[in-house]
PDB file of N, CA, C, O and CB in Angstrom:
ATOM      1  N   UNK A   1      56.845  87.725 151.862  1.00  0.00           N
ATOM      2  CA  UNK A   1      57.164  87.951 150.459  1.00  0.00           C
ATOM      3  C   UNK A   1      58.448  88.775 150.382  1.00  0.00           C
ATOM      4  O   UNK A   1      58.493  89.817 151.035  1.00  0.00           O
ATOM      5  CB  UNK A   1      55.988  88.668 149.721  1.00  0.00           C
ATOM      6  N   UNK A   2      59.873  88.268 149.376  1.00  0.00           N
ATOM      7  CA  UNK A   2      60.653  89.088 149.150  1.00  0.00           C
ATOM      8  C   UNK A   2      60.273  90.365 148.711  1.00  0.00           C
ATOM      9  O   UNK A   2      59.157  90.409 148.193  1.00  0.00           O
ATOM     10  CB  UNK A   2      61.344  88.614 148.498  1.00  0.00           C
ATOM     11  N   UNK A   3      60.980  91.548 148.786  1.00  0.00           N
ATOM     12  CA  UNK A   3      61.093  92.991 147.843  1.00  0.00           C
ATOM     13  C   UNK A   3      60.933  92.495 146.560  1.00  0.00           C
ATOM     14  O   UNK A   3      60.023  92.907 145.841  1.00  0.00           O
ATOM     15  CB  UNK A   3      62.595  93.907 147.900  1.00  0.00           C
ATOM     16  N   UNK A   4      62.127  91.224 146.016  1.00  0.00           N
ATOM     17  CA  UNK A   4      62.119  91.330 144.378  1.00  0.00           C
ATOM     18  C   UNK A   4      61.078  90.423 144.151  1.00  0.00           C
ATOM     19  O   UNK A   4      61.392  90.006 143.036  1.00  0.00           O
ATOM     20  CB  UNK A   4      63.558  90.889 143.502  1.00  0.00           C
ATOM     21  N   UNK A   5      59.738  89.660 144.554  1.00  0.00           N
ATOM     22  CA  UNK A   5      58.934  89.569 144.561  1.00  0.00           C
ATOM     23  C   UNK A   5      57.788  90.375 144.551  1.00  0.00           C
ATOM     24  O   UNK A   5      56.874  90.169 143.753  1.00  0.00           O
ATOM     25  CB  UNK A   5      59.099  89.090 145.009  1.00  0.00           C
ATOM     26  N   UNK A   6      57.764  91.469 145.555  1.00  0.00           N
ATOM     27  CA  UNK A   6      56.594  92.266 145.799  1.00  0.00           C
ATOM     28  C   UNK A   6      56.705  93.241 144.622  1.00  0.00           C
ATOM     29  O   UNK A   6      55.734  93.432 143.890  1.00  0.00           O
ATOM     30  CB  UNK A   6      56.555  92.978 147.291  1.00  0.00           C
ATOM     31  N   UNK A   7      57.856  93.850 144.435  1.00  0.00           N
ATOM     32  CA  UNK A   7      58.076  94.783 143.051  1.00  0.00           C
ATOM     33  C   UNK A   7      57.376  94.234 141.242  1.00  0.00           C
ATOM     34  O   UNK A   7      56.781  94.861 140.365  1.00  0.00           O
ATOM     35  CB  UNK A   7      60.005  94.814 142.933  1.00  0.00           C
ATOM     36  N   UNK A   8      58.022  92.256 141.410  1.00  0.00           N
ATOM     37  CA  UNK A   8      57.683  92.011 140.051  1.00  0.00           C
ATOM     38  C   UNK A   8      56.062  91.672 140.123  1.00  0.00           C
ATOM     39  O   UNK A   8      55.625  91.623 138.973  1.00  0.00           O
ATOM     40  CB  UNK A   8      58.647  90.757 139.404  1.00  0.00           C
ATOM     41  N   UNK A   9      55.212  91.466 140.940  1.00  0.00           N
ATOM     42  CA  UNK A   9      54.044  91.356 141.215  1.00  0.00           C
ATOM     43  C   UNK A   9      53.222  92.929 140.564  1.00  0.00           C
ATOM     44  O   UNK A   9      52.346  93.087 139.714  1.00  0.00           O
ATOM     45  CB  UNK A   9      54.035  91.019 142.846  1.00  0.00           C
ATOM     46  N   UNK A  10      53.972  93.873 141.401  1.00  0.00           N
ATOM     47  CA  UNK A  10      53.283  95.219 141.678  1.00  0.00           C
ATOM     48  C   UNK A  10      53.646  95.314 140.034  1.00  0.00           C
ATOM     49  O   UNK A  10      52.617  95.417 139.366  1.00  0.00           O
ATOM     50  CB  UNK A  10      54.000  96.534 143.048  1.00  0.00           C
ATOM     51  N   UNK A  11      54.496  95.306 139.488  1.00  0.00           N
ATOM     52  CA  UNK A  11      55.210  95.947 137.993  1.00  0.00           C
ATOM     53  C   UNK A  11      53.734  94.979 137.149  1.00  0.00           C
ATOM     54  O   UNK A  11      52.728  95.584 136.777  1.00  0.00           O
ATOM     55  CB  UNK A  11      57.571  95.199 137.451  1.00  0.00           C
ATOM     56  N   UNK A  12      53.874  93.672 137.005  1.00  0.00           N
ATOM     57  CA  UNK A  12      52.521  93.076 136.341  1.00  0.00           C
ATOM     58  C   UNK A  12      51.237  93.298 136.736  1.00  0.00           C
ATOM     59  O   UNK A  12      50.511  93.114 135.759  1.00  0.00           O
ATOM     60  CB  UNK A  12      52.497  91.809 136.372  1.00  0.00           C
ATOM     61  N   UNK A  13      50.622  93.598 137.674  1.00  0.00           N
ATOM     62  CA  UNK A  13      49.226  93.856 138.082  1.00  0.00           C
ATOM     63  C   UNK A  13      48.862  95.560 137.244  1.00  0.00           C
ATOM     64  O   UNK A  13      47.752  95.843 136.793  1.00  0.00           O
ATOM     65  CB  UNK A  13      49.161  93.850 140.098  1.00  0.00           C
ATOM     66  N   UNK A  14      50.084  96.503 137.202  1.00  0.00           N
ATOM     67  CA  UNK A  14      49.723  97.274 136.495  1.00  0.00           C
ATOM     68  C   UNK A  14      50.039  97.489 134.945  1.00  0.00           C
ATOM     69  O   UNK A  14      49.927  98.572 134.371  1.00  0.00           O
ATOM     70  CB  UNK A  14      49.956  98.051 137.119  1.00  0.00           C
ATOM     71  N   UNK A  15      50.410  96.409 134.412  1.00  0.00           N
ATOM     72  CA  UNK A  15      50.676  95.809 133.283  1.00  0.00           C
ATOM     73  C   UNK A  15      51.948  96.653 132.389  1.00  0.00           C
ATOM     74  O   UNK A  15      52.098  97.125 131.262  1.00  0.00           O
ATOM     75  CB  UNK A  15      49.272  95.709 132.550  1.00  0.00           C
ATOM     76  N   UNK A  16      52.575  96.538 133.404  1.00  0.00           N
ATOM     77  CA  UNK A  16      54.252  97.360 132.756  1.00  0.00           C
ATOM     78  C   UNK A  16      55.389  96.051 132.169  1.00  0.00           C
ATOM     79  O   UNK A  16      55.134  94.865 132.380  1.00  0.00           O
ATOM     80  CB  UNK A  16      55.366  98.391 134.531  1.00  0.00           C
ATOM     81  N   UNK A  17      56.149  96.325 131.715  1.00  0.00           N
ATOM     82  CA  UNK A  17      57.169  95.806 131.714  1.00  0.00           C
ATOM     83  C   UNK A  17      58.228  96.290 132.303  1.00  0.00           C
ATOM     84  O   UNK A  17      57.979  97.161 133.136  1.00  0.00           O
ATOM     85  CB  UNK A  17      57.353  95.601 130.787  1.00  0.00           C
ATOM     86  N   UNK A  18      59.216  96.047 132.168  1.00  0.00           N
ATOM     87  CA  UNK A  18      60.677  96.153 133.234  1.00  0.00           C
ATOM     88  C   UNK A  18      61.191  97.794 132.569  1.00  0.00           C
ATOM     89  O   UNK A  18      61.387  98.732 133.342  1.00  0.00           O
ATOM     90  CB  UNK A  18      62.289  94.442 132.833  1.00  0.00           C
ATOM     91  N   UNK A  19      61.369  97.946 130.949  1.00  0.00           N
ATOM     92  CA  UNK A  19      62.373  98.740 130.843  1.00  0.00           C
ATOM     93  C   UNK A  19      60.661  99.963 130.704  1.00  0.00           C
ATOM     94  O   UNK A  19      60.746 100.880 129.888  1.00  0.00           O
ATOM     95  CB  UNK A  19      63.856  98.344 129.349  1.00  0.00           C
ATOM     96  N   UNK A  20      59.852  99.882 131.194  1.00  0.00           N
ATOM     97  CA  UNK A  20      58.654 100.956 130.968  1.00  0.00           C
ATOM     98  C   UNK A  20      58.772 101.509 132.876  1.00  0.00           C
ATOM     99  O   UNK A  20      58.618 102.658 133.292  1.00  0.00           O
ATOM    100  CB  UNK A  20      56.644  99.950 130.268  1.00  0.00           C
ATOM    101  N   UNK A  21      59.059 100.354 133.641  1.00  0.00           N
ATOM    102  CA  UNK A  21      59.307 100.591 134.628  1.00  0.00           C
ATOM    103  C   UNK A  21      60.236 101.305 134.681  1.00  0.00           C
ATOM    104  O   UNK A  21      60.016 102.500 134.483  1.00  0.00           O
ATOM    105  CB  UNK A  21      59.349  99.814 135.185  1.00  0.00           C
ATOM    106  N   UNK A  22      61.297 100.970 134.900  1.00  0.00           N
ATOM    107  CA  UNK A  22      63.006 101.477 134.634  1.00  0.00           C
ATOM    108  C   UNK A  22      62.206 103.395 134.462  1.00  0.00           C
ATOM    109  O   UNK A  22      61.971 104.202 135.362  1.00  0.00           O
ATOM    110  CB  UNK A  22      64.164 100.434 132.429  1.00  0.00           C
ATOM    111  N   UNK A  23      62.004 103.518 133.003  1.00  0.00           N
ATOM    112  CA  UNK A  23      61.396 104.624 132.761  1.00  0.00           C
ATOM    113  C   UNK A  23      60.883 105.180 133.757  1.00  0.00           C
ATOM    114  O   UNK A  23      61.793 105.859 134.233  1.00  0.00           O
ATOM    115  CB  UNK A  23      60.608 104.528 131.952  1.00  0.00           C
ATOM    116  N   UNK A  24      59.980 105.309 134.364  1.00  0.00           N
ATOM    117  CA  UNK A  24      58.473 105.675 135.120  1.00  0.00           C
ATOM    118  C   UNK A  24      59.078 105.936 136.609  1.00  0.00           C
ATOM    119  O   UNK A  24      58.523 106.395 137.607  1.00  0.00           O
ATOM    120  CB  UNK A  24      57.087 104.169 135.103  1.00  0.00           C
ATOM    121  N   UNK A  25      60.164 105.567 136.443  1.00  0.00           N
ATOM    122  CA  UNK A  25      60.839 105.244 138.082  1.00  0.00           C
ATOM    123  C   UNK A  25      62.045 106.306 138.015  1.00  0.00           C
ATOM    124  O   UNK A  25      62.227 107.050 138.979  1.00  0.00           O
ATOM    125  CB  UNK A  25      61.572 103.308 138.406  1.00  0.00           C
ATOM    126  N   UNK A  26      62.862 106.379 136.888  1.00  0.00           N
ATOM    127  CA  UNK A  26      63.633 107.159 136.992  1.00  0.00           C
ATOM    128  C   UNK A  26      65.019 106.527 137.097  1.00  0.00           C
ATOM    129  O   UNK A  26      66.121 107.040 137.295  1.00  0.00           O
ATOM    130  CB  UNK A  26      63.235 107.909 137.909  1.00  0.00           C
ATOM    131  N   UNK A  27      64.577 105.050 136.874  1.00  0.00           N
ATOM    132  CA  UNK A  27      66.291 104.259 137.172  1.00  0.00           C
ATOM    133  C   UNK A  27      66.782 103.483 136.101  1.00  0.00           C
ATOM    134  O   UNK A  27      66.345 103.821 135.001  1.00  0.00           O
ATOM    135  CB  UNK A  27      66.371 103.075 138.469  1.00  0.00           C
ATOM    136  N   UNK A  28      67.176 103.008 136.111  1.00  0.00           N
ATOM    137  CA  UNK A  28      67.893 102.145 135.049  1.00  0.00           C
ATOM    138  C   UNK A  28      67.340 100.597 134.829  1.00  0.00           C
ATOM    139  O   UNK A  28      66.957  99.870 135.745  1.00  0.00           O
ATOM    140  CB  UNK A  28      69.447 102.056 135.489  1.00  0.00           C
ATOM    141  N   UNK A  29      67.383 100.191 133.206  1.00  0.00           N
ATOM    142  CA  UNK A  29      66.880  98.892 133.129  1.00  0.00           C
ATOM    143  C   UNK A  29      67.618  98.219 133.915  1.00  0.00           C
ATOM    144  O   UNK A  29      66.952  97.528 134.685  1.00  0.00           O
ATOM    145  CB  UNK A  29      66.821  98.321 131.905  1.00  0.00           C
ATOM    146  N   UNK A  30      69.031  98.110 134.075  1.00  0.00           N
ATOM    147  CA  UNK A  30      69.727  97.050 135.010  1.00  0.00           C
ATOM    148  C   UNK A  30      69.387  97.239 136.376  1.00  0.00           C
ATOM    149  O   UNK A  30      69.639  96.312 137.146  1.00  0.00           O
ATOM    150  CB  UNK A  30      71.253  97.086 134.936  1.00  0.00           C
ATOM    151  N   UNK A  31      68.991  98.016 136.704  1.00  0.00           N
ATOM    152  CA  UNK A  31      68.648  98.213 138.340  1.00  0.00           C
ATOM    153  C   UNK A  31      67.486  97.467 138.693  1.00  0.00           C
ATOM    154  O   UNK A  31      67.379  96.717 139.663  1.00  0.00           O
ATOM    155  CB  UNK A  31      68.330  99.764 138.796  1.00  0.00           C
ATOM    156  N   UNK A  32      66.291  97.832 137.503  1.00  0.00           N
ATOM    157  CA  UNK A  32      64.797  97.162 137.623  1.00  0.00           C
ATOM    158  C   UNK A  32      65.387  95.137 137.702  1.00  0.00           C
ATOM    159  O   UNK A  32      65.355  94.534 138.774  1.00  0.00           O
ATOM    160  CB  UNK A  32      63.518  97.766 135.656  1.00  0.00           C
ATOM    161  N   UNK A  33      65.653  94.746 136.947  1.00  0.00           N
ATOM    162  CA  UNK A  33      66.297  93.457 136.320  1.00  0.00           C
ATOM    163  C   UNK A  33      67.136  92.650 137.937  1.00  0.00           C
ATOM    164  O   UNK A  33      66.868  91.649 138.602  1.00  0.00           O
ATOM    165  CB  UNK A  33      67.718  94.074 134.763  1.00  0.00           C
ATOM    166  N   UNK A  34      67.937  93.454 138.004  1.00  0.00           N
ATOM    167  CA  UNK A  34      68.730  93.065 139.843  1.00  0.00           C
ATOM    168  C   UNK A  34      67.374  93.306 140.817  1.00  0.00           C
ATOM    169  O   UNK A  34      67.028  92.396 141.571  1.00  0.00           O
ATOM    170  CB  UNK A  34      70.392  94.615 140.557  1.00  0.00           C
ATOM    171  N   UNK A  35      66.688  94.461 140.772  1.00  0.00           N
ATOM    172  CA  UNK A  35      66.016  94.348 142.204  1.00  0.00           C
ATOM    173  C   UNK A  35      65.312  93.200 141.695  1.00  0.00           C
ATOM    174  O   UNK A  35      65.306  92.453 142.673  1.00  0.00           O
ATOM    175  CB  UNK A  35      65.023  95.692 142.889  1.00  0.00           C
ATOM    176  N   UNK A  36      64.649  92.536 140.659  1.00  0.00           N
ATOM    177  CA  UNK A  36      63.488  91.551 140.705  1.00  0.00           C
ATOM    178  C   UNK A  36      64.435  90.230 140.577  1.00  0.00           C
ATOM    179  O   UNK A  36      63.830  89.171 140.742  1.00  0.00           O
ATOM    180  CB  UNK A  36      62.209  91.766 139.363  1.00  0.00           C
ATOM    181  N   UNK A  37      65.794  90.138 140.314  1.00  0.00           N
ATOM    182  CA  UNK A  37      66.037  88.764 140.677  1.00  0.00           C
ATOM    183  C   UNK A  37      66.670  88.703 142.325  1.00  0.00           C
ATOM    184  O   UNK A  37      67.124  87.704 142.884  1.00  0.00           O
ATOM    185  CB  UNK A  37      67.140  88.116 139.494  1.00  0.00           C
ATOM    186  N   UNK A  38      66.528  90.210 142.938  1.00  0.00           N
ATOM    187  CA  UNK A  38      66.545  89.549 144.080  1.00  0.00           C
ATOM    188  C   UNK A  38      68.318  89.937 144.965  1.00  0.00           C
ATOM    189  O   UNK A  38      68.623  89.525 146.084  1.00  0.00           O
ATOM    190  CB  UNK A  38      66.195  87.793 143.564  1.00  0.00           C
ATOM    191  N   UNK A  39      69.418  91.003 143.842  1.00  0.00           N
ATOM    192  CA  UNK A  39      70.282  90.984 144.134  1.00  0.00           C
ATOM    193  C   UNK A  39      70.175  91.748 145.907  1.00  0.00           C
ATOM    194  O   UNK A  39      69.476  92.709 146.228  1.00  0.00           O
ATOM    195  CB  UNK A  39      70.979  91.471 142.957  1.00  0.00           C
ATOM    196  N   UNK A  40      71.182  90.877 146.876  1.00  0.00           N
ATOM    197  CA  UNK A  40      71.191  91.846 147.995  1.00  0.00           C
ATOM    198  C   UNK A  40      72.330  93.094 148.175  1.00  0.00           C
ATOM    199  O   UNK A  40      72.709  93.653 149.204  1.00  0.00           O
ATOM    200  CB  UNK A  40      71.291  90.981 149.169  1.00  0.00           C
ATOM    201  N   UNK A  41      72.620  93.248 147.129  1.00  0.00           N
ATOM    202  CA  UNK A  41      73.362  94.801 147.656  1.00  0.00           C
ATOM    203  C   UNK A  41      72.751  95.766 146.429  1.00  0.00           C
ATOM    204  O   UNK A  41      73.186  95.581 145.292  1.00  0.00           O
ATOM    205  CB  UNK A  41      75.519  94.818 147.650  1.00  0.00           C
ATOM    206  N   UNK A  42      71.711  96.826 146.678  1.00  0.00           N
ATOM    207  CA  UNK A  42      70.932  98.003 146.002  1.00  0.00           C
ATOM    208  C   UNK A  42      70.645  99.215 146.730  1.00  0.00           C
ATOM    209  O   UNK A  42      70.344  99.205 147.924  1.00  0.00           O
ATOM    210  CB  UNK A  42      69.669  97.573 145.579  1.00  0.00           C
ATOM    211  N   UNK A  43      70.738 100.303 146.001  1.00  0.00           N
ATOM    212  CA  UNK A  43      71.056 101.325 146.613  1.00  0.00           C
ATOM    213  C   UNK A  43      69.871 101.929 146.618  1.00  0.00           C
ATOM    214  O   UNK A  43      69.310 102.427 145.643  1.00  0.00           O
ATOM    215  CB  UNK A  43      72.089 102.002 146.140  1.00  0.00           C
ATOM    216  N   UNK A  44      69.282 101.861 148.318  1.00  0.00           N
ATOM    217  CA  UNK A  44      67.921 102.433 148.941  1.00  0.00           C
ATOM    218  C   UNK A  44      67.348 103.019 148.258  1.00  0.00           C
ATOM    219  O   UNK A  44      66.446 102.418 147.673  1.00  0.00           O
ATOM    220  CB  UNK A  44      67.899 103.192 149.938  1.00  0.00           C
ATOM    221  N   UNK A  45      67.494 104.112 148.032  1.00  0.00           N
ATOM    222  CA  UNK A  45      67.347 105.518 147.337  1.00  0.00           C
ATOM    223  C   UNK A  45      66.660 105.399 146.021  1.00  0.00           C
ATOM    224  O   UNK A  45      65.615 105.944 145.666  1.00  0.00           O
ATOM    225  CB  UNK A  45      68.763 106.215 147.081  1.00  0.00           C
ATOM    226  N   UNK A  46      67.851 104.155 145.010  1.00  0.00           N
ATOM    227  CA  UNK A  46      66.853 103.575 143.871  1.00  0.00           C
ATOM    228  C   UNK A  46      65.721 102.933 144.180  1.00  0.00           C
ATOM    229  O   UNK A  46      64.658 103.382 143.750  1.00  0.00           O
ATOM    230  CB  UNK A  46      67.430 102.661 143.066  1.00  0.00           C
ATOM    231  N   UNK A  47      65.742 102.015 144.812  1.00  0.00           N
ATOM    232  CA  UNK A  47      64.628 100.853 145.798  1.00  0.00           C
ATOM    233  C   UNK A  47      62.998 101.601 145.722  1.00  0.00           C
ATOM    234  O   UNK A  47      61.989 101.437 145.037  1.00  0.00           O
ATOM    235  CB  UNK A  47      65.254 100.775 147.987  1.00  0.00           C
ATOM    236  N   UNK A  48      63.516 102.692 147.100  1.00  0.00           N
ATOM    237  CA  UNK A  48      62.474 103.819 146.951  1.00  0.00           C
ATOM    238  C   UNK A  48      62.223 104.555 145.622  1.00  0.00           C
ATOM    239  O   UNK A  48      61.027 104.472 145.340  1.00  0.00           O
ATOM    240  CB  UNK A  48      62.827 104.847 147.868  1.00  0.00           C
ATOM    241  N   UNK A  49      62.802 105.122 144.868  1.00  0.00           N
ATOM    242  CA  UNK A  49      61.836 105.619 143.462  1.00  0.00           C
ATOM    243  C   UNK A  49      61.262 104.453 142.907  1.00  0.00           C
ATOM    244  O   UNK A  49      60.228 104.734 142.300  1.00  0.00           O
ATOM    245  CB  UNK A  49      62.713 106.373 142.142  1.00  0.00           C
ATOM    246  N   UNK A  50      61.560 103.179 142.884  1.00  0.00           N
ATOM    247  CA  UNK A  50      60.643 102.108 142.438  1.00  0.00           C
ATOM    248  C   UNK A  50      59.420 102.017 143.248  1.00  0.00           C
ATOM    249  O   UNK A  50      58.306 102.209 142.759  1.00  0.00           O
ATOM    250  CB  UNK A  50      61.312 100.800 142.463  1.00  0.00           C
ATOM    251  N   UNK A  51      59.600 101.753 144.362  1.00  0.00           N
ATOM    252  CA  UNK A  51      58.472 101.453 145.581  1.00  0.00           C
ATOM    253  C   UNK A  51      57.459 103.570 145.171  1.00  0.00           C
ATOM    254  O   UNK A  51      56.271 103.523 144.851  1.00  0.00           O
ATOM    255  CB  UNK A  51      59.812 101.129 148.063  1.00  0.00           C
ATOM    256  N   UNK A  52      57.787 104.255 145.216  1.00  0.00           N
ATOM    257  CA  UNK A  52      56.891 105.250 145.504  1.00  0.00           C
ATOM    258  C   UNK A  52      56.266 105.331 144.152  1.00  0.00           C
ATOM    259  O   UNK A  52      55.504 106.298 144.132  1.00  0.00           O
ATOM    260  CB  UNK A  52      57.518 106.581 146.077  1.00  0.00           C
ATOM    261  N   UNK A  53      56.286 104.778 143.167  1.00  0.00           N
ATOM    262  CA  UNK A  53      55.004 104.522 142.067  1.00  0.00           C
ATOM    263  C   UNK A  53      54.429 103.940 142.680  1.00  0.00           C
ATOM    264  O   UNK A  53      53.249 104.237 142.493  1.00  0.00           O
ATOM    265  CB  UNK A  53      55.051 103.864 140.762  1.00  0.00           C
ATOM    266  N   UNK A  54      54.597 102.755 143.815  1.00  0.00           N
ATOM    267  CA  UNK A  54      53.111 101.988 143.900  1.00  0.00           C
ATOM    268  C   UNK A  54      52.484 102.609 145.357  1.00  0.00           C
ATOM    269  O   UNK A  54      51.588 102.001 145.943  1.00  0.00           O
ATOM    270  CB  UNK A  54      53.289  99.986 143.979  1.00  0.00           C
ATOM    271  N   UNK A  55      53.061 103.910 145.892  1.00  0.00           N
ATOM    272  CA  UNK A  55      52.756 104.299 147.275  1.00  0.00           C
ATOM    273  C   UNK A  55      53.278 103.579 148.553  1.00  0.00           C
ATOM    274  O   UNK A  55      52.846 103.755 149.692  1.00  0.00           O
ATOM    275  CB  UNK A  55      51.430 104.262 147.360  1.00  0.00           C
ATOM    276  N   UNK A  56      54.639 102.439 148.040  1.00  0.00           N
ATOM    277  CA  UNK A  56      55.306 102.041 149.171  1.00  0.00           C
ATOM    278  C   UNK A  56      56.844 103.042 149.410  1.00  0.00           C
ATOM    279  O   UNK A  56      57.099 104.014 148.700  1.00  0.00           O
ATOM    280  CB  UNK A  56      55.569 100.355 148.937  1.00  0.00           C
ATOM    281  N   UNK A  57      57.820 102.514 150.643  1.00  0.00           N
ATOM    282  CA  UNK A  57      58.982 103.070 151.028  1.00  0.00           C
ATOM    283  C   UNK A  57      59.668 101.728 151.937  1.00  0.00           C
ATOM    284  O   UNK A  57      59.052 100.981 152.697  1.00  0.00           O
ATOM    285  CB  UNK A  57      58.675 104.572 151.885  1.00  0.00           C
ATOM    286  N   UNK A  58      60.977 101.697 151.630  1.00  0.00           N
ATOM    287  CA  UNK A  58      61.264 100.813 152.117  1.00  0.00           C
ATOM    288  C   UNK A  58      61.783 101.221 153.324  1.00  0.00           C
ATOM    289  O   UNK A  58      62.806 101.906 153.343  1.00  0.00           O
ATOM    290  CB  UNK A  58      61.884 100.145 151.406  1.00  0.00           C
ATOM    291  N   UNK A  59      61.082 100.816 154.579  1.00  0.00           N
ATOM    292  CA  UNK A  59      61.233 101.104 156.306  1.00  0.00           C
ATOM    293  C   UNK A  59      61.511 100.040 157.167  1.00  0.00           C
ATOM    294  O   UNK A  59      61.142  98.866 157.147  1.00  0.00           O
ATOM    295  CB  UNK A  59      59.953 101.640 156.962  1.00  0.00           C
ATOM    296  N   UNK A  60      62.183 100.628 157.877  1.00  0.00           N
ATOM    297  CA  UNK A  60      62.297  99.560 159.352  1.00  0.00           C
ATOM    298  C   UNK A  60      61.472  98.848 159.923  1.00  0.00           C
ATOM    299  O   UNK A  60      60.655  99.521 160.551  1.00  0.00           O
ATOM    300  CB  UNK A  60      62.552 100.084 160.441  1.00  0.00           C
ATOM    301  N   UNK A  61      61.221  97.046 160.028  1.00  0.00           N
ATOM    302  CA  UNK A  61      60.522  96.232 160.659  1.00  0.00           C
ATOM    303  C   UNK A  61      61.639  95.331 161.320  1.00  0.00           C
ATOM    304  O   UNK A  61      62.794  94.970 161.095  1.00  0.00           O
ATOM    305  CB  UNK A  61      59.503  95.576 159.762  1.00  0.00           C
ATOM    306  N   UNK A  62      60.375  95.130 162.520  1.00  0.00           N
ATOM    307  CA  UNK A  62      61.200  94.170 163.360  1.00  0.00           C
ATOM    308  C   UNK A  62      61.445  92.901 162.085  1.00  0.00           C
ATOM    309  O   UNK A  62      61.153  92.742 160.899  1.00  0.00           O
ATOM    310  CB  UNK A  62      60.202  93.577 165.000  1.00  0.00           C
ATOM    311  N   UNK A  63      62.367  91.956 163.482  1.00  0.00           N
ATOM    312  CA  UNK A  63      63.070  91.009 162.230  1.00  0.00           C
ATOM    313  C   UNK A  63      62.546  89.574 163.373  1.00  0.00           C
ATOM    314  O   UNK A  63      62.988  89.380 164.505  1.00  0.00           O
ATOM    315  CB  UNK A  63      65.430  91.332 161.778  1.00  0.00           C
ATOM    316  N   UNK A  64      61.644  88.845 162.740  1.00  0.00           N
ATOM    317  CA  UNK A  64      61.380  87.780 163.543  1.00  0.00           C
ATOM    318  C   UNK A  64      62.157  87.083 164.205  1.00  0.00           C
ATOM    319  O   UNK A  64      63.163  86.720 163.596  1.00  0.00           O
ATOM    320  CB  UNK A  64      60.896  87.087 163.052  1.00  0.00           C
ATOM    321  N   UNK A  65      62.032  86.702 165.438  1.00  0.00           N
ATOM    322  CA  UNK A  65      62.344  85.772 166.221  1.00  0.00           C
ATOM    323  C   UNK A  65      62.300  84.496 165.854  1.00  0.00           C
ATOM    324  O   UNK A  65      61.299  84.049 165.293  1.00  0.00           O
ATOM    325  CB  UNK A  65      61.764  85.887 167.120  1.00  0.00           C
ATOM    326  N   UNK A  66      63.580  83.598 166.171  1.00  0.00           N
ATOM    327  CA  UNK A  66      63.812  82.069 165.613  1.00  0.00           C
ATOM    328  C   UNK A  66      63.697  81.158 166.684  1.00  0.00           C
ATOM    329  O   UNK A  66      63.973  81.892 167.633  1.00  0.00           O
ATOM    330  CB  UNK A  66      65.256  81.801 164.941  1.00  0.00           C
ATOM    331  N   UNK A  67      63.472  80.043 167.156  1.00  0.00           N
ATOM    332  CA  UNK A  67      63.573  79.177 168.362  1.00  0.00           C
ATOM    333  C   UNK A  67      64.339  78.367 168.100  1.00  0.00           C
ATOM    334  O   UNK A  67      64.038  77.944 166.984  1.00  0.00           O
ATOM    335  CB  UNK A  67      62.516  78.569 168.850  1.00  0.00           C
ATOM    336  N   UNK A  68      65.314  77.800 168.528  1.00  0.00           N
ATOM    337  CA  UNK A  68      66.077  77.215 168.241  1.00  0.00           C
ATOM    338  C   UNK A  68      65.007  75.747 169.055  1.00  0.00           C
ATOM    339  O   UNK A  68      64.350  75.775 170.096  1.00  0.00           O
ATOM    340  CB  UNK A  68      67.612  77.859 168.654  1.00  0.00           C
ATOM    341  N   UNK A  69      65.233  74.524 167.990  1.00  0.00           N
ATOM    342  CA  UNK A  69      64.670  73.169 168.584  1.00  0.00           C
ATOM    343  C   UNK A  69      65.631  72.582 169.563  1.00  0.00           C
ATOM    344  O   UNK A  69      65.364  71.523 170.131  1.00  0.00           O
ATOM    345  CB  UNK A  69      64.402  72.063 167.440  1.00  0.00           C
TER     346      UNK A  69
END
């Protein structure tokens, strides 16, 4: 699952909207709006005050292995 997936999931299961998020998080409606369509350049730091309402952090995982056919 993408980030701007797992975020717009986590934001509806607790029945928020974007700019209540934005709020609650401490960031900006345009920031909430880019991380859920997914933009790739966001600044960690925001990422994380989104992620630590739901008790996540965004950390280092390995990065799967591909086989080439």
């Amino acid at each position: 699952m993408h980030l701007s997936d797992f975020i717009k999931a986590k934001r509806k299961s607790v029945k928020l909207t974007q700019p209540e998020l934005a709020e609650k998080a401490g960031v900006g409606l345009r920031f909430i709006r880019e991380l859920e369509q997914g933009k790739e350049t966001l600044r960690l730091d925001k990422v994380n005050q989104v992620l630590q309402l739901f008790g996540y952090q965004v950390g280092a995982v390995p990065m799967k292995k591909t086989t080439d056919s």
